[in-house]
Residue, then its C-alpha position, 0 to 999 in steps of 0.5 A: x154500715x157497709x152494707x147500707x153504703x154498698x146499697x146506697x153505691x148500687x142504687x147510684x149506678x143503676x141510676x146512672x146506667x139507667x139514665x145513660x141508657x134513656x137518652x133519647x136526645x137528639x144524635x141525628x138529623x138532616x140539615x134543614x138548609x144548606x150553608x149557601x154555597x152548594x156543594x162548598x161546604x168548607x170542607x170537612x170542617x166548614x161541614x161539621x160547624x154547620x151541623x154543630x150551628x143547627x143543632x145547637x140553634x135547636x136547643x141541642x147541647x153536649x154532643x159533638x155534631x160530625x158530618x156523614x161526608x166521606x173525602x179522598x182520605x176520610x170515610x164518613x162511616x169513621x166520623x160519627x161515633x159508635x150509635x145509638x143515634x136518635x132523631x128530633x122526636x127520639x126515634x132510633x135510627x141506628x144501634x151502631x155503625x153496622x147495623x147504619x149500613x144495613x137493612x136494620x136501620x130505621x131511616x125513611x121518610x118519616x124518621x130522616x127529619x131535620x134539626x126542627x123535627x120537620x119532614x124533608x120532603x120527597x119523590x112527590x112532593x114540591x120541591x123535591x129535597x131528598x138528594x142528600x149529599x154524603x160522596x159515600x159508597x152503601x158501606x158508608x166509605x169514601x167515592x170518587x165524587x165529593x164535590x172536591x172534598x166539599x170545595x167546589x160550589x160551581x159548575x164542575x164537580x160532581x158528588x154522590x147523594x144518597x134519598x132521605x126518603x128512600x125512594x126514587x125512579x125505580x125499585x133498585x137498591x140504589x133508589x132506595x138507599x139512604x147514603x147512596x143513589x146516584x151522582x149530581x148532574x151539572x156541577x156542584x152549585x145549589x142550582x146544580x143539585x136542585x135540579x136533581x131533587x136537592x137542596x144541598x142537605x147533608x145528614x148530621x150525627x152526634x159522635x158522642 
C-alpha cells in the first residue's frame, strides 16, 4: 500500500513539473497600439494596465503583465520576473534576465510579435514601427530620457527605444539592439515618435 501511494505521489509530481514545464503560453509581446497619448503612458502604472488590457483582450489569463520601461528610480530589467518568456506562437525568447540582455536572445523581427501574434513592421516597410520605447540602457537599467517617467506626451522630452526588428541605419550595436538604439527626436507626442519609426509600442512581459 505504501508503496503504491509513493507511486501514485510520484507520478503526480512528475505530471506537475511536467506541465510547468510545457507552458509555452504567452509571457511576452509588443504592444500592437500605443494608449493614445505618446510618450504619456501613465507612468509606471498606466504603463503595466495597458499591457495587462491587451493581453487579456488576447485570450491570455493568469499572468501578471509589467512593462519593460525603466524610470529615474526603477529599472525595467527588475519588472518583468525571472524568464522563460514566450511569444503569441510559443517561441522562446528568453531563458531569463541575463541571458534577455545577451546575445542569447531570441528577439528579431520574426519573434517580437504583438499580442495578436502579428509582425511589427520594420526598417522597409511602410510605416516603420520598430522604435520601441523602454528608456533603458543595453543592460536593461534606467537612462536619462523616459519621457518624464512616461508623463509627457508633448513637444519636449525625449526618451530611448530600442528596434524590434533588430535593424537600423548602420551595423552598430546600437542599431541592432532590441532595447536600446538611440534617442526621440522632437518631443514626446505620438507625431513626435512616428517620425523616427514608431508608434508609441512598448514590450510587455509576464512577471509570473
Amino acid at each position: 500500500m505504501k508503496r503504491r501511494l509513493a507511486l501514485v505521489m510520484a507520478a503526480l509530481a512528475c505530471s506537475v513539473i511536467s506541465s510547468h514545464a510545457q507552458d509555452t503560453s504567452m509571457s511576452f509581446f509588443v504592444t500592437s497600439t500605443n494608449p493614445g497619448k505618446g510618450g504619456d503612458l501613465g507612468g509606471l502604472a498606466g504603463a503595466d494596465a495597458h499591457c495587462s488590457a491587451l493581453a487579456t483582450a488576447s485570450g491570455s489569463t493568469g499572468k501578471t503583465w509589467r512593462a519593460y520601461l525603466s524610470t529615474d528610480t526603477e529599472n525595467a530589467k527588475d519588472r518583468i520576473g525571472t524568464g522563460p518568456w514566450y511569444n503569441a506562437k510559443g517561441e522562446k525568447i528568453a531563458d531569463d534576465v541575463t541571458s534577455l540582455h545577451s546575445d542569447r536572445n531570441n528577439l528579431t523581427k520574426q519573434t517580437a510579435l504583438n499580442e495578436k501574434g502579428e509582425v511589427i513592421p520594420g526598417r522597409g516597410d511602410s510605416p516603420n514601427r520598430h522604435d520601441i520605447l523602454t528608456g533603458s540602457k543595453p543592460d536593461g537599467t534606467a537612462a536619462p530620457e523616459t519621457c518624464g517617467n512616461w508623463t509627457m506626451g508633448g513637444a519636449e522630452g525625449a526618451a530611448i527605444v530600442g528596434h524590434s526588428d533588430r535593424t537600423g541605419l548602420d551595423d552598430s550595436d546600437a542599431a541592432k539592439s532590441w532595447n536600446s538604439s538611440h534617442s526621440t527626436r522632437g518631443g514626446c507626442s505620438q507625431e513626435a515618435l512616428r517620425s523616427t519609426g514608431g508608434d508609441g509600442l512598448i514590450y510587455c512581459f509576464a512577471a509570473n
